[in-house]
Biotite code that builds the C-alpha atoms (Angstrom):
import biotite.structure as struc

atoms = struc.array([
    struc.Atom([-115.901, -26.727, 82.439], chain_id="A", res_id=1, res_name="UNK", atom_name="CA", element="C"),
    struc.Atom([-113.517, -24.524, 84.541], chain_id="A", res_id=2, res_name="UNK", atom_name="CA", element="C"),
    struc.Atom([-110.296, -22.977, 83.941], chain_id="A", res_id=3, res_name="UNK", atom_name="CA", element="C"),
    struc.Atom([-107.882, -25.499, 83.209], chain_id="A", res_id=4, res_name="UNK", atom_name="CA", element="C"),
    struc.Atom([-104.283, -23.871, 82.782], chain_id="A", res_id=5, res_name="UNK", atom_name="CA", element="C"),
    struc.Atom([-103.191, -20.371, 81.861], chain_id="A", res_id=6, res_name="UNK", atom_name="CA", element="C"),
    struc.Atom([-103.186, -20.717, 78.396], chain_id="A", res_id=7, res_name="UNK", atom_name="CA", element="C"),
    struc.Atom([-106.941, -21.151, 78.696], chain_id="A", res_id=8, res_name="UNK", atom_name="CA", element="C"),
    struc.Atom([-110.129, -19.509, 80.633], chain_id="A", res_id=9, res_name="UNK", atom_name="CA", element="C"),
    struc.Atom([-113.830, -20.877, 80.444], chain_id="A", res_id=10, res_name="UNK", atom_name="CA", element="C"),
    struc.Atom([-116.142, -18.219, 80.915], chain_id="A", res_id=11, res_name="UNK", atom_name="CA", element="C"),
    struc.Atom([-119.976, -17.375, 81.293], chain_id="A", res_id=12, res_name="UNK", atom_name="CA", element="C"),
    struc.Atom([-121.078, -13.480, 79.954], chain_id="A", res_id=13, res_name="UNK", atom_name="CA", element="C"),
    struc.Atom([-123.968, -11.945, 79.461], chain_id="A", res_id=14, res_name="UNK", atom_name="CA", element="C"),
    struc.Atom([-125.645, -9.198, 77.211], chain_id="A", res_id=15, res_name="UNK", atom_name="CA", element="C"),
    struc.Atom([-128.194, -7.108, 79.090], chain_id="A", res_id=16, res_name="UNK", atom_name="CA", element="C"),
    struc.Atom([-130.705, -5.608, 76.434], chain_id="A", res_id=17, res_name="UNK", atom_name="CA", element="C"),
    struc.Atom([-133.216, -2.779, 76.614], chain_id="A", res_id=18, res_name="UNK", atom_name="CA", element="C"),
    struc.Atom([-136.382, -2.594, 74.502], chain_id="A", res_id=19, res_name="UNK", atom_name="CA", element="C"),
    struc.Atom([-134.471, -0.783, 72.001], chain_id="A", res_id=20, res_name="UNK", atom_name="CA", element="C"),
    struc.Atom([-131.738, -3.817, 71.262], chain_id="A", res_id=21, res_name="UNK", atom_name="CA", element="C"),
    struc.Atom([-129.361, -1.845, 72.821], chain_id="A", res_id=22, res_name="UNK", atom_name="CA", element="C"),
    struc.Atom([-126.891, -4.231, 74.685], chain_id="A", res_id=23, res_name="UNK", atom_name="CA", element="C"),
    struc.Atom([-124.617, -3.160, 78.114], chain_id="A", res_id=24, res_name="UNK", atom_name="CA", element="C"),
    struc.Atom([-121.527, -3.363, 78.155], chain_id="A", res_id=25, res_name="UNK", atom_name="CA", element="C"),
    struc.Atom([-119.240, -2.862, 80.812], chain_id="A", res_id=26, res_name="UNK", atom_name="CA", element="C"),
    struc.Atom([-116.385, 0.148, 80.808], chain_id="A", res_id=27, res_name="UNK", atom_name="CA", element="C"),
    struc.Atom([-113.258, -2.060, 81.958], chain_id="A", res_id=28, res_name="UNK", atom_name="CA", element="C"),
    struc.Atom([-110.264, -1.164, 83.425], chain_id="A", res_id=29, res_name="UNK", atom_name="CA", element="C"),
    struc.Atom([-107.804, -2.022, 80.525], chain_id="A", res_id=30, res_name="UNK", atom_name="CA", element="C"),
    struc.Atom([-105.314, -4.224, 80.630], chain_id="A", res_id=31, res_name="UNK", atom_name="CA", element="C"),
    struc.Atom([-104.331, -4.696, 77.143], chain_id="A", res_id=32, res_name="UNK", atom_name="CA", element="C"),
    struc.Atom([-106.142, -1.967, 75.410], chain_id="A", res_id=33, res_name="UNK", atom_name="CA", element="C"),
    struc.Atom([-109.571, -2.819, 75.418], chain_id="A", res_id=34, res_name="UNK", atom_name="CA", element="C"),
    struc.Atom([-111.877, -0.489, 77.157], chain_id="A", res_id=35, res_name="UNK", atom_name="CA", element="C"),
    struc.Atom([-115.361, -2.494, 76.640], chain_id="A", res_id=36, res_name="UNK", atom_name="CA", element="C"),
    struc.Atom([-116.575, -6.372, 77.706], chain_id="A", res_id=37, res_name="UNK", atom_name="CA", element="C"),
    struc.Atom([-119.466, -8.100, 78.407], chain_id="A", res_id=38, res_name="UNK", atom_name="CA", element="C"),
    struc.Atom([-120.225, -8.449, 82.382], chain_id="A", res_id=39, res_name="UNK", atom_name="CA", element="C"),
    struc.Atom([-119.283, -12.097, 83.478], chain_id="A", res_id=40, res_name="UNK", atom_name="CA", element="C"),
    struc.Atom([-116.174, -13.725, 84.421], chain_id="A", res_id=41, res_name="UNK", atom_name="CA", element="C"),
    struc.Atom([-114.511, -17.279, 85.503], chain_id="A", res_id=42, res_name="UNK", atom_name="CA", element="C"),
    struc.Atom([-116.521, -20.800, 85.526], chain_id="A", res_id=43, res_name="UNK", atom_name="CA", element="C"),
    struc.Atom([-114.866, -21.327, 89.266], chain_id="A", res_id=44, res_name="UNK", atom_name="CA", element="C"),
    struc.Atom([-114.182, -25.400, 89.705], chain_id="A", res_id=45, res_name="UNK", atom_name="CA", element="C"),
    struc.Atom([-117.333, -27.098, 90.657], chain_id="A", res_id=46, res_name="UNK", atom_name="CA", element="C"),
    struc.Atom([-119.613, -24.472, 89.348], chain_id="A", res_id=47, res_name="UNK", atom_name="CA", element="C"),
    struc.Atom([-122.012, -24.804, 86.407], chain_id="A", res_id=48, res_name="UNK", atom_name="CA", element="C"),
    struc.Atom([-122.050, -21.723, 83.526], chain_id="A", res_id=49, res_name="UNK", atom_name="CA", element="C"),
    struc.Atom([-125.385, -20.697, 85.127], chain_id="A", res_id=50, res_name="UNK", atom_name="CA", element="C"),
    struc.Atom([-124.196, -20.862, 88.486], chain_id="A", res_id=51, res_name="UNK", atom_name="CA", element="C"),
    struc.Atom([-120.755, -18.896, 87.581], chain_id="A", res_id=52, res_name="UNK", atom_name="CA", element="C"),
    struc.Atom([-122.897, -16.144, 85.680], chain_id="A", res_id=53, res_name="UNK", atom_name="CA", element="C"),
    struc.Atom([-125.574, -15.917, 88.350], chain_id="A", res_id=54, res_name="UNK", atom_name="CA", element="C"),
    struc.Atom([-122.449, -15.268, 90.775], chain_id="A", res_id=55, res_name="UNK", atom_name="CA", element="C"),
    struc.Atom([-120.703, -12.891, 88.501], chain_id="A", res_id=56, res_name="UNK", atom_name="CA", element="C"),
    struc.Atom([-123.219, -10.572, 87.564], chain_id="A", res_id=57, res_name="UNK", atom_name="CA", element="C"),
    struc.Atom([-124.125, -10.509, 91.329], chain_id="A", res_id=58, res_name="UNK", atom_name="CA", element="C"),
    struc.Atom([-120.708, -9.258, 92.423], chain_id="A", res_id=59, res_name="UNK", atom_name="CA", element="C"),
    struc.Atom([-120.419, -6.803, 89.377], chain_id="A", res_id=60, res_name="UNK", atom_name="CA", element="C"),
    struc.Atom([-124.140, -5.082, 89.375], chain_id="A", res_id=61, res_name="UNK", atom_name="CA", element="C"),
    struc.Atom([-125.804, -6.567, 92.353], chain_id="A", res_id=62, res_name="UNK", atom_name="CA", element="C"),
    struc.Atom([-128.420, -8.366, 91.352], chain_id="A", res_id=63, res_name="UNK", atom_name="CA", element="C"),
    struc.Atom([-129.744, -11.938, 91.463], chain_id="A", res_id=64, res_name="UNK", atom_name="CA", element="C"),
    struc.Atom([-130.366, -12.214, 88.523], chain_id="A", res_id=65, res_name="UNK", atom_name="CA", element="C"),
    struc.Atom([-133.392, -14.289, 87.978], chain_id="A", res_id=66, res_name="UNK", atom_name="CA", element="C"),
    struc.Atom([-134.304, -14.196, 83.957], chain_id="A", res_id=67, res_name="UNK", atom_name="CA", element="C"),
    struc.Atom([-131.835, -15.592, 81.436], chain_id="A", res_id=68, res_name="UNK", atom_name="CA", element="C"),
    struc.Atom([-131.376, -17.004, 77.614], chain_id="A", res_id=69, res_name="UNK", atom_name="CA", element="C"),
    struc.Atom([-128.539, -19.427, 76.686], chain_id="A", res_id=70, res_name="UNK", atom_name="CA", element="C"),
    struc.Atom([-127.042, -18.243, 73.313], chain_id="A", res_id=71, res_name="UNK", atom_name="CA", element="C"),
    struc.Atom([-123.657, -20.744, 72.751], chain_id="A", res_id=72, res_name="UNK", atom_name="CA", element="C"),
    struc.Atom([-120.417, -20.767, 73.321], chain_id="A", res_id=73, res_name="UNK", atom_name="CA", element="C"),
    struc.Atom([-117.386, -19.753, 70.900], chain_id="A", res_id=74, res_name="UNK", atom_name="CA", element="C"),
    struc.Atom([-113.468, -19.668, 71.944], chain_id="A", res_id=75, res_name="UNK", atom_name="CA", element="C"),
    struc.Atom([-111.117, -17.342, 70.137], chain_id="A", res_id=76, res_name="UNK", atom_name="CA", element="C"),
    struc.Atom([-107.939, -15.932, 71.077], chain_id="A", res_id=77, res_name="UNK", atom_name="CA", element="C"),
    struc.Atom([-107.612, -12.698, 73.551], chain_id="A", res_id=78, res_name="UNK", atom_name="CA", element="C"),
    struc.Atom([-104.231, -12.503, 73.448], chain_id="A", res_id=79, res_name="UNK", atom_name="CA", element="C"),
    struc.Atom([-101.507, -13.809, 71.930], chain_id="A", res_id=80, res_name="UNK", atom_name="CA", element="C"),
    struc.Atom([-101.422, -18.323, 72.814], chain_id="A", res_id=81, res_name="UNK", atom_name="CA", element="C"),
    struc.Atom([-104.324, -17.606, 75.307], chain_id="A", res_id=82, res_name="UNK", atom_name="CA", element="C"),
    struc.Atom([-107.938, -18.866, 74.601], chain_id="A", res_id=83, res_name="UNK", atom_name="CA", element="C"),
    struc.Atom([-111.001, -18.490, 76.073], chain_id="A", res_id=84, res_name="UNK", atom_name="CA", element="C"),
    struc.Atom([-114.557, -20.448, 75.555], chain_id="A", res_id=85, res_name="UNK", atom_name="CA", element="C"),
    struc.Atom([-117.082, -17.659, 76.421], chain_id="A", res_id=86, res_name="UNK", atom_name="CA", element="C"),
    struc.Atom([-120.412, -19.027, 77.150], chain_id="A", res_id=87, res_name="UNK", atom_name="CA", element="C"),
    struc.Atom([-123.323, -16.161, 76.233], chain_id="A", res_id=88, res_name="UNK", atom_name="CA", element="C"),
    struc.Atom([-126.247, -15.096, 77.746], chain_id="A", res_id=89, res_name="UNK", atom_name="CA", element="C"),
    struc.Atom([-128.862, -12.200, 77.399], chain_id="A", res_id=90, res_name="UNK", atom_name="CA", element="C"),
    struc.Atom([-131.418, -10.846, 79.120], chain_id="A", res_id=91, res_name="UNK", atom_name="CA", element="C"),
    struc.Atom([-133.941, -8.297, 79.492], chain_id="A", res_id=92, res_name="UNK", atom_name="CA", element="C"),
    struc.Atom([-132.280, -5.047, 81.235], chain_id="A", res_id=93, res_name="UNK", atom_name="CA", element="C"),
    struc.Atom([-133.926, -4.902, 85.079], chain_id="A", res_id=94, res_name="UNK", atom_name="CA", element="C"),
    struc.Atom([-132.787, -1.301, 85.413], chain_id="A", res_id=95, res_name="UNK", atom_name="CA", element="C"),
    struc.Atom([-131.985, 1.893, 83.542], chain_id="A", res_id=96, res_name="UNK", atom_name="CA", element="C"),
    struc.Atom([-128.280, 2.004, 83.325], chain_id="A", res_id=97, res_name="UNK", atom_name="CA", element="C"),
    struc.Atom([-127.576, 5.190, 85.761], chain_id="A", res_id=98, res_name="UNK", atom_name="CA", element="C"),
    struc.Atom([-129.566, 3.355, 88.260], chain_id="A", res_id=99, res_name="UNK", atom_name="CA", element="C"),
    struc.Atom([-127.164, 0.167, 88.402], chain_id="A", res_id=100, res_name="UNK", atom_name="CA", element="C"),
    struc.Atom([-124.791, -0.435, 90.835], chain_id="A", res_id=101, res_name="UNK", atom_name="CA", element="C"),
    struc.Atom([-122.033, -1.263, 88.993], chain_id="A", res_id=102, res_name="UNK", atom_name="CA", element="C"),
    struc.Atom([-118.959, -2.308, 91.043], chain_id="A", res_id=103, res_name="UNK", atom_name="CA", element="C"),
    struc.Atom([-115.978, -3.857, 89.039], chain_id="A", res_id=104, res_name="UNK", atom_name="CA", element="C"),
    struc.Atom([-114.777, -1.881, 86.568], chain_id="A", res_id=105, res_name="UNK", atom_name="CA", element="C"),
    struc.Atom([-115.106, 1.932, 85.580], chain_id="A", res_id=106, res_name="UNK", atom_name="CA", element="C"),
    struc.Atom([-118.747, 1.718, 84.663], chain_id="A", res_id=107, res_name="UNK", atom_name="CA", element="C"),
    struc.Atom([-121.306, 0.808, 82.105], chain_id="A", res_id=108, res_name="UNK", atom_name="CA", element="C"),
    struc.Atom([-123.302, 1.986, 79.405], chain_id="A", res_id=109, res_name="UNK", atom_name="CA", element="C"),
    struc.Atom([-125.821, 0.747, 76.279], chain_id="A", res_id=110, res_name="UNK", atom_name="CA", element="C"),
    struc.Atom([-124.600, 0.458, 73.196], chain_id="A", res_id=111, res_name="UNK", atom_name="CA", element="C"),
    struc.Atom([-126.695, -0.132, 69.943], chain_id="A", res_id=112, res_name="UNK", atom_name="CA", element="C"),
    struc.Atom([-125.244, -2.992, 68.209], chain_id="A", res_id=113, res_name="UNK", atom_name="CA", element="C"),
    struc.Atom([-123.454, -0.759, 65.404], chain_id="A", res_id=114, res_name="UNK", atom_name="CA", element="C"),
    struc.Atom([-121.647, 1.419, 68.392], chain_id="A", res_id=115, res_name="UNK", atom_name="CA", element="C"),
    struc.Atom([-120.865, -1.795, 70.490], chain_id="A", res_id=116, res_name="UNK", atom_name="CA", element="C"),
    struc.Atom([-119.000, -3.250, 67.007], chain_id="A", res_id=117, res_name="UNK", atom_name="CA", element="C"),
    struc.Atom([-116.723, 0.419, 66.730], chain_id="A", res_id=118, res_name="UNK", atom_name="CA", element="C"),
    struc.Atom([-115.219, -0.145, 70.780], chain_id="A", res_id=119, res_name="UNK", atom_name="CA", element="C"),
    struc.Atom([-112.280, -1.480, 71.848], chain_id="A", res_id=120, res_name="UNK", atom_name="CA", element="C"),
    struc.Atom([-113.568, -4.766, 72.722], chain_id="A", res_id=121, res_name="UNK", atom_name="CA", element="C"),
    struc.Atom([-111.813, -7.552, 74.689], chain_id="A", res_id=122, res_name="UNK", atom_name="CA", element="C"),
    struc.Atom([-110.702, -9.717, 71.747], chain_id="A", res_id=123, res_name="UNK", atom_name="CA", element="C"),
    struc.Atom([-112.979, -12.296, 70.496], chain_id="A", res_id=124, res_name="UNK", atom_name="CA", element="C"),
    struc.Atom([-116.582, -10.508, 71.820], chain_id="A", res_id=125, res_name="UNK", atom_name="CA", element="C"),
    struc.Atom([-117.180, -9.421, 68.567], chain_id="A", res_id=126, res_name="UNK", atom_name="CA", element="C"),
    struc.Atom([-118.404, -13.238, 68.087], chain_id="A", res_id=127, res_name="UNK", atom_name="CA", element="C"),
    struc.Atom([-120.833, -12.321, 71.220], chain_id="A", res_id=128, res_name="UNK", atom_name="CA", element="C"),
    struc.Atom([-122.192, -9.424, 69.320], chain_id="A", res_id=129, res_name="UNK", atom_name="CA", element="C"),
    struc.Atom([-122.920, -11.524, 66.488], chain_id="A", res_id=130, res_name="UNK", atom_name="CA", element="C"),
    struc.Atom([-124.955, -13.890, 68.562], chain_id="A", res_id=131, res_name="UNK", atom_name="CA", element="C"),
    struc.Atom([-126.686, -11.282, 70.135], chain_id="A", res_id=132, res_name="UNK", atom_name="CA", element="C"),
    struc.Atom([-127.365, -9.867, 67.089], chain_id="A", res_id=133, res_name="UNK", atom_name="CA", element="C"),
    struc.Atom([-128.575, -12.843, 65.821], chain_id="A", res_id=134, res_name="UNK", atom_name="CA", element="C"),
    struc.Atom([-131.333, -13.741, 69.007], chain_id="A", res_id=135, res_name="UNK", atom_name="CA", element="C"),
    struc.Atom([-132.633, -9.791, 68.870], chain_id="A", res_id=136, res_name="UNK", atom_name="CA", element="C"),
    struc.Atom([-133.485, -9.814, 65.512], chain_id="A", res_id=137, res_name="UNK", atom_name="CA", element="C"),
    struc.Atom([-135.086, -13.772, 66.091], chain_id="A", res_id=138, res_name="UNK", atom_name="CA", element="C"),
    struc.Atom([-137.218, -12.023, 68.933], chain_id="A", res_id=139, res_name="UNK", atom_name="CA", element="C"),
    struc.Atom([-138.035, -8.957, 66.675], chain_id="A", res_id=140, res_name="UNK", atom_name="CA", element="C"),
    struc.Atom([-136.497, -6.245, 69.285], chain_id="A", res_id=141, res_name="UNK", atom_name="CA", element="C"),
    struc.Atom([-134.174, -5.141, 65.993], chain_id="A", res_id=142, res_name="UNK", atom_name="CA", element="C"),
    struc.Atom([-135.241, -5.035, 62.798], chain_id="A", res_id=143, res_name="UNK", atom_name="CA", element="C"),
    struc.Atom([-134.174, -8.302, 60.643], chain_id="A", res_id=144, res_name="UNK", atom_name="CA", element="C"),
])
């Protein structure tokens, strides 16, 4: 499903985890205060969420990325009468963080779960940490 007016944005993100559970996160340039998102962006018209995230994560890290899970999708609020269904994905980390090329944004870093909850977060990811949460522990990377 693509975007379909501004009151609403369809979305596919992903969470990058290292053998630790420790998730990236990308440092954003903020717009309305939060610092911290998941990589990903727009489901362009036409494009499937794997297609849009395959895309998106090529243009922000570069890197075809090849290896991907499916969490789910939530919607919630981001800002006041806007919505957005975020479609979430993780996979394995390819690289160590200072070796990525990240090139939207300010940067990126790894977060344990615990830090990621404490940032300013684009509102409404906290449901993505949740989920990730949730498929770490499943895959015993964190403890349950």
């Amino acid at each position: 499903m693509s975007q379909t007016n501004e009151a609403h944005k369809t979305v596919a993100i992903i969470a990058p985890y290292d053998e630790q559970g420790r998730i990236l996160l990308q440092e954003r340039i903020p717009k309305f205060g939060e610092k911290w998102g998941f990589f990903g962006g727009h489901i362009e018209p036409g494009e499937t969420k794997e297609e849009a995230l395959i895309r998106e994560i090529q243009e922000e890290l570069d890197h075809k990325l090849q290896r991907y899970e499916y969490l789910g999708e939530f919607t919630s609020e981001y800002r006041p009468g806007r919505t957005a269904t975020r479609h979430l994905f993780i996979t394995p980390l390819w690289e160590k963080p200072v070796n990525l090329d990240v090139r939207e944004g300010k940067g990126a870093s790894v977060f344990t779960l615990e830090q990621a909850r404490k940032l300013a977060l684009i509102p409404g990811d906290e449901e993505g940490l949740l989920l990730t949460e949730k498929k770490l522990r499943e895959k015993g990377i964190i403890p349950s």
